[in-house]
C-alpha positions as CSV (number, residue, x, y, z in Angstrom):
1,X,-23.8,17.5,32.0
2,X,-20.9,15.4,31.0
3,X,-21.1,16.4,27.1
4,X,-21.2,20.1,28.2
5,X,-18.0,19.3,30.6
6,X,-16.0,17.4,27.8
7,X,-16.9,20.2,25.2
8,X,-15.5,23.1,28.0
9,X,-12.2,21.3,28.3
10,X,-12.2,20.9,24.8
11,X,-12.3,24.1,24.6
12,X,-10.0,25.3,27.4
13,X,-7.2,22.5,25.5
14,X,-7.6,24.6,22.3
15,X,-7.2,27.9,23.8
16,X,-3.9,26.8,25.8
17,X,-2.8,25.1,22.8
18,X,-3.4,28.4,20.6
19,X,-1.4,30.4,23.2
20,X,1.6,27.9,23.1
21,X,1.3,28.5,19.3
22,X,1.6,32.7,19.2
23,X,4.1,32.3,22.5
24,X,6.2,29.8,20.3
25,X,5.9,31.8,17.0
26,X,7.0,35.0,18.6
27,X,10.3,36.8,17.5
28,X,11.9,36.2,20.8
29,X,10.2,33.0,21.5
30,X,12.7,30.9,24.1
31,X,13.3,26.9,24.0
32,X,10.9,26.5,26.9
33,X,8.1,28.3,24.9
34,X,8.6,25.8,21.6
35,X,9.3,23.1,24.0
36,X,6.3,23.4,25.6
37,X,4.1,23.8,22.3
38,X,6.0,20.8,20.9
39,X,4.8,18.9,23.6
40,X,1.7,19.7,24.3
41,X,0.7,19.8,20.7
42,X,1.9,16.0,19.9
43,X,-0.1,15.0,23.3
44,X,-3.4,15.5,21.4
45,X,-2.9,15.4,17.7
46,X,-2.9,12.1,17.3
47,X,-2.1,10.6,14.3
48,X,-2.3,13.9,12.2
49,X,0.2,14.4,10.0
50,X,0.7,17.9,9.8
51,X,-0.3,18.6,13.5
52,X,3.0,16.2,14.4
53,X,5.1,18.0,11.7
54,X,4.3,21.2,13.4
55,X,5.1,20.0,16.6
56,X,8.4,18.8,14.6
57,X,9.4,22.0,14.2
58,X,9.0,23.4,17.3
59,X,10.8,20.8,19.4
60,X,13.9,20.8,17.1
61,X,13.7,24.8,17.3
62,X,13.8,24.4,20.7
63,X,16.8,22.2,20.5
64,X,18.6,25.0,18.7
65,X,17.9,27.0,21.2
66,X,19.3,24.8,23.5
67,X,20.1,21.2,23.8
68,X,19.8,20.7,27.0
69,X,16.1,22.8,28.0
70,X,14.6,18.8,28.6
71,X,16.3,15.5,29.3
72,X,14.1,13.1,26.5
73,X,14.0,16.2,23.7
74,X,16.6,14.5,21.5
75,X,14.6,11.2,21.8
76,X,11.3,13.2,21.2
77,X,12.4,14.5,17.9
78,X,13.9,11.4,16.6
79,X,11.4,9.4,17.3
80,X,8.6,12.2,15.9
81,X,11.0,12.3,13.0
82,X,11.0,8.6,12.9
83,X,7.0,8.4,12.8
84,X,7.0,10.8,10.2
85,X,9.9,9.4,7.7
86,X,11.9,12.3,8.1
87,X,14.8,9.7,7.8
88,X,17.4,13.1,6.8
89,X,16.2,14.3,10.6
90,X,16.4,10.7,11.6
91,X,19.4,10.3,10.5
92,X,21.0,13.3,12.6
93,X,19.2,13.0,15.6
94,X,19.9,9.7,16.3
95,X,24.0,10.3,15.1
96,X,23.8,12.7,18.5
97,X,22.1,10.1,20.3
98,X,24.6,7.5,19.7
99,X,27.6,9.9,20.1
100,X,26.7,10.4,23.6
101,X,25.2,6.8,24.4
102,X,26.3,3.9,21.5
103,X,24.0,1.3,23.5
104,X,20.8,3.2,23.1
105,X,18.5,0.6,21.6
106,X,15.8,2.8,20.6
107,X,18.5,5.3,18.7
108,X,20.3,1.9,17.2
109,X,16.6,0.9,15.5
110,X,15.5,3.9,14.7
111,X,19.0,5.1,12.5
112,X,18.8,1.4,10.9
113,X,15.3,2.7,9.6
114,X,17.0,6.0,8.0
115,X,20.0,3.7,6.8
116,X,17.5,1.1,5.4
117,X,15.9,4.2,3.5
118,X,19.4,4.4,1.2
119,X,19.6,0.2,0.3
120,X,22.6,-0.1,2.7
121,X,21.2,-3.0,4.4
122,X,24.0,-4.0,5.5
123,X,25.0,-1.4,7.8
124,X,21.1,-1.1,8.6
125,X,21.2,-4.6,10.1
126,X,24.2,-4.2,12.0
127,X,22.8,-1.6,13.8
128,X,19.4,-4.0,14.5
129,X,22.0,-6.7,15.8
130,X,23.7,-4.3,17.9
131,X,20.3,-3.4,19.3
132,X,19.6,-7.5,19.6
133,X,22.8,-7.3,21.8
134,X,22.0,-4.5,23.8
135,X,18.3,-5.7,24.7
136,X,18.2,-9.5,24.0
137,X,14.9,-11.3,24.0
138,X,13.2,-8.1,23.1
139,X,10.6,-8.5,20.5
140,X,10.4,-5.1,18.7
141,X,14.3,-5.4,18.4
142,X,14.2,-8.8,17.1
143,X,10.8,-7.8,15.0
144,X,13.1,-4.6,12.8
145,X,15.1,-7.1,12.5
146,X,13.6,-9.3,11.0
147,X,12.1,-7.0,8.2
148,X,15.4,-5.9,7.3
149,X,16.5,-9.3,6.7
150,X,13.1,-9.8,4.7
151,X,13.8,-6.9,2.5
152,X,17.1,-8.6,1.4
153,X,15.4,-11.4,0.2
154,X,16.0,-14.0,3.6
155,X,13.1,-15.2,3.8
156,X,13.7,-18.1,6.1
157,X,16.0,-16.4,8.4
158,X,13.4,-13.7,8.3
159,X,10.4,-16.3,9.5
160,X,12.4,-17.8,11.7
161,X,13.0,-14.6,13.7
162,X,9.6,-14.2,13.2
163,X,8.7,-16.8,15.0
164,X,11.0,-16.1,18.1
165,X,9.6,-12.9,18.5
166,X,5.6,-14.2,18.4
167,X,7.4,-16.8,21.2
168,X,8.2,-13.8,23.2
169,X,4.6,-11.8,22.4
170,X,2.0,-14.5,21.4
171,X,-0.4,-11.6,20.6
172,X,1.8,-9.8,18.2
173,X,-0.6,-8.5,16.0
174,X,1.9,-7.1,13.5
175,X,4.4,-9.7,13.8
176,X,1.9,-12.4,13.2
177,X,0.9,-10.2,10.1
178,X,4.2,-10.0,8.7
179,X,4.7,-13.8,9.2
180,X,1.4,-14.3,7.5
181,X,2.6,-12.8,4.5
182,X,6.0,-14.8,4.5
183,X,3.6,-18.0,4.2
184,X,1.3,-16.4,1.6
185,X,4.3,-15.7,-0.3
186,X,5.6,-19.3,-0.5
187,X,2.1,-20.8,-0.9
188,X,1.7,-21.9,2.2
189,X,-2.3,-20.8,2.0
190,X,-3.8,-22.3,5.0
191,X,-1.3,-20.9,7.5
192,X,-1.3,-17.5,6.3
193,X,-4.6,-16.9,5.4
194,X,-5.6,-18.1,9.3
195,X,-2.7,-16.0,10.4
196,X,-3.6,-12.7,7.9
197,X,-6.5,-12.3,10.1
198,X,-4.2,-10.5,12.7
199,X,-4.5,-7.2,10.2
200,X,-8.2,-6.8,11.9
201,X,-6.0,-5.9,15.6
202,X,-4.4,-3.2,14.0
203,X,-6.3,-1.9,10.5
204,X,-7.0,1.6,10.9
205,X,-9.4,4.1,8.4
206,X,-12.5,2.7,6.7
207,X,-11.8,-1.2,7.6
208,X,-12.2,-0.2,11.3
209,X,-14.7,1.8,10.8
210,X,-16.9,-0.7,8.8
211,X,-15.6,-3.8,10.8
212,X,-16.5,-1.9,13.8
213,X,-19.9,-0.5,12.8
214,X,-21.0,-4.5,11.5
215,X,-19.4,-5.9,15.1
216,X,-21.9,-3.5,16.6
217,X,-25.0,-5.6,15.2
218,X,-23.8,-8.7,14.3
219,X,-21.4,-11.7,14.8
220,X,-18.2,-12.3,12.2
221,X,-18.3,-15.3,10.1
222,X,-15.8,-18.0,10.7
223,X,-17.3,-19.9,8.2
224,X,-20.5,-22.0,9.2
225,X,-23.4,-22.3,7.8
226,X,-25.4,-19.6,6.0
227,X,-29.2,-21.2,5.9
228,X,-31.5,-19.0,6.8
229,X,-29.0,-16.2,7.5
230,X,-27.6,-13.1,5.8
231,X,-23.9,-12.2,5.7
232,X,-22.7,-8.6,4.2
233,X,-19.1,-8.6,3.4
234,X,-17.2,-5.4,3.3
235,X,-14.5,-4.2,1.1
236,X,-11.1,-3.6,2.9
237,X,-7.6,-2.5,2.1
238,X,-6.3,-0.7,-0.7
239,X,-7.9,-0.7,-4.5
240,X,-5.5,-3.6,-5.5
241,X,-6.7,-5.9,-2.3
242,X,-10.1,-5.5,-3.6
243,X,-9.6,-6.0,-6.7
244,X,-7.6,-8.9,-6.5
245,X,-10.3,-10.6,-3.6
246,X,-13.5,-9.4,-4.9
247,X,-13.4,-12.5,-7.8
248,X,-14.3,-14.7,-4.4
249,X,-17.3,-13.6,-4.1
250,X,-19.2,-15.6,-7.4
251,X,-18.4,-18.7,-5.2
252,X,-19.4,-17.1,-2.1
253,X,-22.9,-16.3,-3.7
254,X,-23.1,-19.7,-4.9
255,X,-22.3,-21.1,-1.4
256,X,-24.8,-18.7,0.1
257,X,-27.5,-19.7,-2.7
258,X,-27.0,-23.8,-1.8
259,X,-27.6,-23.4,2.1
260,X,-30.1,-20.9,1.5
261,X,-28.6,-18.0,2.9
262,X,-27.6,-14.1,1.5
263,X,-25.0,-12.4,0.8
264,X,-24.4,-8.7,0.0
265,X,-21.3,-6.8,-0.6
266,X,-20.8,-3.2,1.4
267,X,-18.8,-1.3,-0.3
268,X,-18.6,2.5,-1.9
269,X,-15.8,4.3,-3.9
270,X,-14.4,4.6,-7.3
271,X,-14.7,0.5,-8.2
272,X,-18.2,0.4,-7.2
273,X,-19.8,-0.1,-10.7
274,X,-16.8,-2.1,-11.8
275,X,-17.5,-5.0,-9.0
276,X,-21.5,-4.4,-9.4
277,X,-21.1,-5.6,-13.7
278,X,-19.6,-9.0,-11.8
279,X,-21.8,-9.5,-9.2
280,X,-24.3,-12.5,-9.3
281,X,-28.0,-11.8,-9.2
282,X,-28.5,-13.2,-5.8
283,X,-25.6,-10.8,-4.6
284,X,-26.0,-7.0,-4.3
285,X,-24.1,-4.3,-3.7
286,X,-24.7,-2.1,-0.6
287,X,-22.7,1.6,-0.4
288,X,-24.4,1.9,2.9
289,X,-25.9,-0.1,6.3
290,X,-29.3,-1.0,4.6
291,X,-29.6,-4.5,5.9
292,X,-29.1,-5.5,9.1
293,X,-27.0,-9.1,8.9
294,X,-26.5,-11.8,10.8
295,X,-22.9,-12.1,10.4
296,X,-19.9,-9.8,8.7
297,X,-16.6,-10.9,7.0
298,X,-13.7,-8.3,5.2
299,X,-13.7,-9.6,1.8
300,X,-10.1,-10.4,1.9
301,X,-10.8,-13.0,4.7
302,X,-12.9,-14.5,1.7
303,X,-10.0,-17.6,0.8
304,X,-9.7,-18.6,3.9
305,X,-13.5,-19.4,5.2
306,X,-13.6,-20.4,1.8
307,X,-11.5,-22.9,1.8
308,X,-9.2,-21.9,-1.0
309,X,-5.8,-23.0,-0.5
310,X,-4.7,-23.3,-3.9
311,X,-4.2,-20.7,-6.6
312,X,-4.3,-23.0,-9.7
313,X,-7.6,-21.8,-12.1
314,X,-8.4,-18.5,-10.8
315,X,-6.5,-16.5,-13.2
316,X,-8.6,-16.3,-15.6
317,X,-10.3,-12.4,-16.0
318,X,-13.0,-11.9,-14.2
319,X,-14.0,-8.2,-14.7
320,X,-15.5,-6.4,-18.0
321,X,-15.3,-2.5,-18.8
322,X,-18.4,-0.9,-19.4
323,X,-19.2,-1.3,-23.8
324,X,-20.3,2.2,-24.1
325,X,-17.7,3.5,-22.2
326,X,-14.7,1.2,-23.7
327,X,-15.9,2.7,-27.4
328,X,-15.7,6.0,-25.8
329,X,-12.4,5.2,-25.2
330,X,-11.5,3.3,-28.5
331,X,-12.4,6.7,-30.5
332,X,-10.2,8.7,-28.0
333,X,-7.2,6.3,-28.2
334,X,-7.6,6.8,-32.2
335,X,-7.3,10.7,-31.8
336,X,-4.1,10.2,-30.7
337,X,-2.4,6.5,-32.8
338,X,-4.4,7.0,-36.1
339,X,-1.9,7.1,-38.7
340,X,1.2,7.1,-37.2
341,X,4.2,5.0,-37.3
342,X,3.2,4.0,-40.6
343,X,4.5,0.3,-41.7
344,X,6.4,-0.5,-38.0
345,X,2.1,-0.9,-37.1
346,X,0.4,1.2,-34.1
347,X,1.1,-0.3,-30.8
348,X,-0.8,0.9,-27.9
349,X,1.1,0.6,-24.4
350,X,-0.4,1.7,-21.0
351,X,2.3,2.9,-18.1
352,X,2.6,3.3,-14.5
353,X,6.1,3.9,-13.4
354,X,5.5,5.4,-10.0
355,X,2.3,5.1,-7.7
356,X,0.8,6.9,-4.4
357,X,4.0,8.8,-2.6
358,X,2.2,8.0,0.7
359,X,2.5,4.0,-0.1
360,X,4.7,2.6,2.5
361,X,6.6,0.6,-0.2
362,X,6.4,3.5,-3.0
363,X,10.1,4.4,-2.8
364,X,11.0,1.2,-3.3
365,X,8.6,0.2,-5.8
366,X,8.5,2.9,-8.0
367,X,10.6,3.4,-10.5
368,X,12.4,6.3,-10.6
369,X,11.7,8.5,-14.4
370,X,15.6,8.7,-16.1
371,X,15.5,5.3,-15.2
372,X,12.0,4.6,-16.9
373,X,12.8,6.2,-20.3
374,X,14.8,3.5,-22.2
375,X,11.9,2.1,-22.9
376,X,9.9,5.1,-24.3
377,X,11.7,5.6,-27.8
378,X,10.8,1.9,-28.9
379,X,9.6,2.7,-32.9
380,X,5.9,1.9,-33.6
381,X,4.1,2.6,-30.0
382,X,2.6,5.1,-28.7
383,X,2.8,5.1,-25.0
384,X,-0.6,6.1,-22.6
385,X,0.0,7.7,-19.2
386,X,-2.3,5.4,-16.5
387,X,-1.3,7.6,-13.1
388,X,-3.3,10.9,-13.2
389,X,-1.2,14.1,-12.0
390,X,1.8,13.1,-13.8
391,X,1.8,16.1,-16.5
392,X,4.5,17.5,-15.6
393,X,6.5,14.3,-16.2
394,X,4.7,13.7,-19.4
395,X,5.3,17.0,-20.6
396,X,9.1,17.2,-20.4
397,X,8.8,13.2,-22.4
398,X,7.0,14.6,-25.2
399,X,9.4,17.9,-25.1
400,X,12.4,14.7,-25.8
401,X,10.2,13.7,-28.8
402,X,8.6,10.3,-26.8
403,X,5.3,9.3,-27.6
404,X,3.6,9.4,-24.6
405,X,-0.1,11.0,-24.4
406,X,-2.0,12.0,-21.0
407,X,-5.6,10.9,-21.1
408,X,-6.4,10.9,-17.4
409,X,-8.2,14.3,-17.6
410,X,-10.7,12.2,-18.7
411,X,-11.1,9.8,-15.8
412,X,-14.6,10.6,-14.1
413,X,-16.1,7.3,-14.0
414,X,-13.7,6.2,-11.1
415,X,-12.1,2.7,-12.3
416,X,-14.6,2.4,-15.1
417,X,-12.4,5.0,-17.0
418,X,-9.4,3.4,-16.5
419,X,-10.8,-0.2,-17.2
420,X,-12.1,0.9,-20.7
421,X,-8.8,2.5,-21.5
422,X,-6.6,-0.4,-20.6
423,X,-9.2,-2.5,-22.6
424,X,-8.2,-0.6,-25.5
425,X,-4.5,-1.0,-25.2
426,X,-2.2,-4.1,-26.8
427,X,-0.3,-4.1,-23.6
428,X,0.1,-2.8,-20.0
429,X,3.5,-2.0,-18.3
430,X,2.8,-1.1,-14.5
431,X,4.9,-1.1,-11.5
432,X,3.2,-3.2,-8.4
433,X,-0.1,-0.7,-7.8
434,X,-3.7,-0.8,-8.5
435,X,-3.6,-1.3,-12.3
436,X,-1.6,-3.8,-12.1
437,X,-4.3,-6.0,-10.7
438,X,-6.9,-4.2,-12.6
439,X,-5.2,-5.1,-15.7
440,X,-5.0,-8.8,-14.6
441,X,-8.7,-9.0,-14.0
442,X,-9.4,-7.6,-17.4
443,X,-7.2,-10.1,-18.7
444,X,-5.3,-7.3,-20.6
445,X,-1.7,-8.4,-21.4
446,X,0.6,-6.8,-18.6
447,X,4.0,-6.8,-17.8
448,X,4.6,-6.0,-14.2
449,X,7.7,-4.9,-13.0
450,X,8.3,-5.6,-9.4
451,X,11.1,-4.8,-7.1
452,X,13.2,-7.0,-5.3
453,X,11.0,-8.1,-2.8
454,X,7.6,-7.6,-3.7
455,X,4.2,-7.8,-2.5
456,X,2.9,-11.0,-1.3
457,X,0.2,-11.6,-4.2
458,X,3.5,-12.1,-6.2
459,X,5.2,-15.0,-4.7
460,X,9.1,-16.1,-4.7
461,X,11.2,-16.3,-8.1
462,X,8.5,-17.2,-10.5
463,X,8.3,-15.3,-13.8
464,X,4.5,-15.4,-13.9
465,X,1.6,-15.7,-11.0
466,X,-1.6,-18.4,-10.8
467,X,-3.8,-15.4,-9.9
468,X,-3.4,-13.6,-13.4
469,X,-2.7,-15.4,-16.7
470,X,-2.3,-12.0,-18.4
471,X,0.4,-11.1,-16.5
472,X,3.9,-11.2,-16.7
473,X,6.7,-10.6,-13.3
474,X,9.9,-9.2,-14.3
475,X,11.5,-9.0,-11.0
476,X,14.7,-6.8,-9.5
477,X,17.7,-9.0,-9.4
478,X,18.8,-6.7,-6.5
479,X,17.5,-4.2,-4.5
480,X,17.1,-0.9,-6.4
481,X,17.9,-2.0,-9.6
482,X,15.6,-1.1,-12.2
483,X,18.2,-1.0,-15.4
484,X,17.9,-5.2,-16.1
485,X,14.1,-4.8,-15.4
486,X,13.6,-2.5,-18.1
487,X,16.1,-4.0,-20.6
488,X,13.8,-7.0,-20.6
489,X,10.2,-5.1,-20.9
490,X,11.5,-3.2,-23.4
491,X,12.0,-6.2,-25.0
492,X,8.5,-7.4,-24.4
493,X,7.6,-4.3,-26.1
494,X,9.2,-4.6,-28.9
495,X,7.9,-8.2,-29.1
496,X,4.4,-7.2,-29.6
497,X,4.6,-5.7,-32.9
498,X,6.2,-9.2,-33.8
499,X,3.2,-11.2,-32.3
C-alpha cells in the first residue's frame, strides 16, 4: 500500500509540475506563473543540472517581469546561479543585492566566488573579509575565505583559518578535507591522510554508491589484522586518484598474503585491464559484488592503514601497456613521423593542454590554446593529440602548418589505448589531468605543467615529485600565467632531440 501511495504522488508532483511548465511557457505567461514553476521545479530536482538551469530561467524571467512578485527571488537566483557557475548571472544578481543591502553576507560570498572566477583575488577576498565582519565566528564565511587565500598561494594563513573554522564546527566534513590536503601538500602524511578520510561524509556518485553497498555487509578496515578474513577494496575518485593509489595495492596483497587473509579489488571502467596486468596473483579484480567480505576500504585510504608516510622510492613505474597493443600503436605512430624532418631526427610528443570542462579546477588548470601554440612549431617533432574531442582545435593547428596528428579515434580499449600510445612517444607534455599520472606510472618522460596552485599530489615549490621519477613540474609563477610555463617546456622540447 505504501509503494502504490508514493508512486500516486509521484505522479500527481509530475502532473503539477508539467502544468507549471505549459502555464510558465505560455505567451502571456505572468511572474507568478514562472515564479511558481521556478520554485517548485528546484524543490524536487535535486542536484540535476539541467532541471536547476531550467528553473534558472524561469525565476530570472520572472524577475523581469517583476522584481518584486517574492521577497527571497533575488537571493533564489543568485544563489541557483551560484550552484550552477553562472558567475556572469552571479555577478549581477548579487551587484542588486548589495546595492540595496552592502552587509548581506550571503550576497558578499557569493560575488567573491564570480570575482575569484576573473584572478582578482584581491577584490574577491575583500568581499570574504567584509562578510568575516558582518557575521564573525561564522564558519562558512571564514571557510571561503580561507580557499581564497589558499588559491593565492597562503598556505599557512589559509590552514590557520582552517583550523578556526573546524574550532567552530568540529564535524566539518569539507573543511577538514580541505585542511587534509594543505598537510598532504607539505608532506605532512600522517595528519592528512587520517584527516583525508572526511571525503567519505560528503563523496557523492559511484564512491557512495560502492562505499554504501560494502557498509551494507561488512565492516571498514581501519587497519587490523587480515588472518582468516577477506577485504575488497574499491576504486574511488577520478581516473588520476586511481591511478596514482592503485600501485598500493602489491604491498597490500603482500600484507594480506603474510597474515593469511584476501584481498580483492572492486572496480569497473576504462582502467580495468590496465590495473588487472599489475595485479598480484593472490589479488583479483572484481567489476561486480561477487564475494561477500569481511571488511571494505576506498583504495585511496590505502597509505594511511598502510602506514606509508613517506613518499621516497615509489616513483618508480609501476604499470605496463598491453605488447600487442603498444606495436599496434608503434605502426600507427610511424604512419604519421616516418620520414619527416629529415636530419633535425623524429621526435614524438604527446599533449594535453586542456581537460574535462566539468573539473572544478579546469579553468584554472587548463591552458588556454593561443596560449599553448608557442610550443607547437618546435623543428623536428611531431606533436600527438592525447584529449579525444579536440578536432576542431587540431584542425585549425594543422590549417597554421603545426604538426599535430589526432589519433584518439582510435581509443577503444579505454586506457589501454592511451597507455600504448604514450609508450610509443619520446616525451609527454600534459596539464594536471589523468595522463599526467598515467604517464608517470608508465614511466614515460613527462613534463607537467601545473598552475599556480596545484593539486595536492604535487606538493609546494619543488621542480620534480617523489611519486613519479618520470616527471617533470613546471609550475605558474602567478596565477593565470601560462607564457613562462611554456617558454621553459618548449625548451624541454627542444632538449630531447639533443639527449
Amino acid at each position: 500500500m505504501s509503494s502504490l501511495m508514493t508512486d500516486l504522488g509521484a505522479e500527481a508532483a509530475a502532473s503539477r509540475l508539467a502544468d507549471l511548465r505549459a502555464r510558465a511557457a505560455a505567451p502571456h505567461a505572468t511572474a507568478a506563473d514562472c515564479l511558481a514553476f521556478g520554485q517548485t521545479l528546484l524543490q524536487h530536482v535535486g542536484r540535476d543540472k539541467a532541471s536547476q538551469r531550467e528553473a534558472l530561467v524561469a525565476l530570472v524571467r520572472a524577475y523581469q517581469l517583476d522584481p518584486f512578485c517574492a521577497p527571497t527571488l533575488l537571493h533564489t537566483i543568485a544563489q541557483t546561479a551560484f550552484v550552477l557557475r553562472d558567475w556572469a548571472l552571479v555577478d549581477s544578481a548579487t551587484g542588486l543585492l548589495l546595492s540595496h543591502h552592502a552587509e548581506d553576507a550571503n550576497a558578499l560570498i557569493w560575488r567573491a566566488a564570480a570575482v575569484q572566477q576573473r584572478d582578482d583575488f584581491g577584490t574577491a577576498e575583500a568581499l570574504l573579509r567584509e562578510a568575516v565582519r558582518v557575521v564573525p565566528d561564522n564558519p562558512v564565511a571564514l571557510h571561503k575565505l580561507a580557499l581564497c587565500i589558499k588559491e593565492q598561494a597562503r598556505f599557512a594563513e589559509a590552514e590557520a583559518l582552517l583550523r578556526q573554522v573546524l574550532a567552530l564546527s568540529p564535524e566539518n566534513a569539507h573543511a577538514l578535507f580541505d585542511l587534509s590536503e594543505l598537510e598532504i601538500r607539505s608532506g605532512r602524511f600522517a595528519e592528512g591522510w587520517a584527516h583525508y578520510e572526511s571525503r567519505v561524509a560528503f563523496a557523492g556518485g559511484e564512491l557512495n554508491n560502492a562505499q554504501q553497498a560494502l557498509a551494507a555487509i561488512s565492516a571498514p578496515w581501519q587497519g587490523e589484522s587480515l588472518a582468516g578474513r577477506t577485504l575488497v577494496v574499491y576504486g574511488e575518485q577520478g581516473n588520476g586518484d586511481c591511478l596514482w593509489a592503485v600501485r598500493f595495492l602489491p604491498r597490500l596483497a603482500e600484507r594480506a598474503r603474510r597474515e593469511g587473509g584476501r584481498v580483492i579489488f572492486g572496480h569497473d571502467g576504462p582502467l580495468r585491464h590496465l590495473f588487472e596486468r599489475m595485479l598480484p596473483a593472490d589479488l583479483p579484480l572484481e567489476t561486480s559484488l561477487e564475494t561477500r567480505p569481511d571488511f571494505h576500504c576506498g583504495l585511496m585510504s590505502l597509505p594511511l592503514r598502510l602506514g606509508i608516510f613517506d613518499a621516497t622510492g615509489w616513483g618508480a613505474p609501476y604499470l605496463s601497456a598491453d605488447p600487442a597493443l603498444r606495436q599496434t600503436w608503434r605502426e600507427r605512430v610511424e604512419v604519421h613521423t616516418a620520414g619527416k624532418h629529415g636530419k633535425c631526427g623524429n621526435r614524438k610528443v604527446g599533449l594535453v593542454w586542456n581537460g574535462n570542462p566539468d573539473h572544478i579546477r579546469d579553468m584554472r588548470r587548463s591552458v588556454p590554446v593561443g596560449q599553448i601554440e608557442p610550443l607547437l612549431d618546435v623543428a623536428g617533432v611531431s606533436y600527438f593529440a592525447l584529449s579525444p574531442g579536440r578536432g576542431e582545435t587540431v584542425a585549425q593547428w594543422r590549417a597554421k602548418g603545426f604538426d599535430i596528428v589526432d589519433l584518439t579515434h582510435h581509443f577503444q580499449s579505454g586506457f589501454d589505448d592511451v597507455a600504448a600510445l604514450l609508450a610509443n612517444l619520446d616525451l609527454v607534455v600534459t596539464i594536471d589531468s589523468g595522463p599526467a599520472h598515467l604517464a608517470g606510472a608508465l614511466g614515460v618522460p613527462t613534463c607537467l605543467m601545473i598552475d599556480h596552485v596545484s593539486a595536492w599530489f604535487w606538493g609546494d615549490g619543488s621542480p620534480v615529485t617523489a611519486w613519479y621519477d618520470s616527471i617533470g613540474l613546471v609550475r605558474q609563477p602567478r596565477v593565470g600565467d601560462w607564457t613562462p610555463v611554456v617558454a621553459k617546456v618548449r625548451e624541454r622540447i627542444e632538449a630531447v632531440g639533443r639527449s
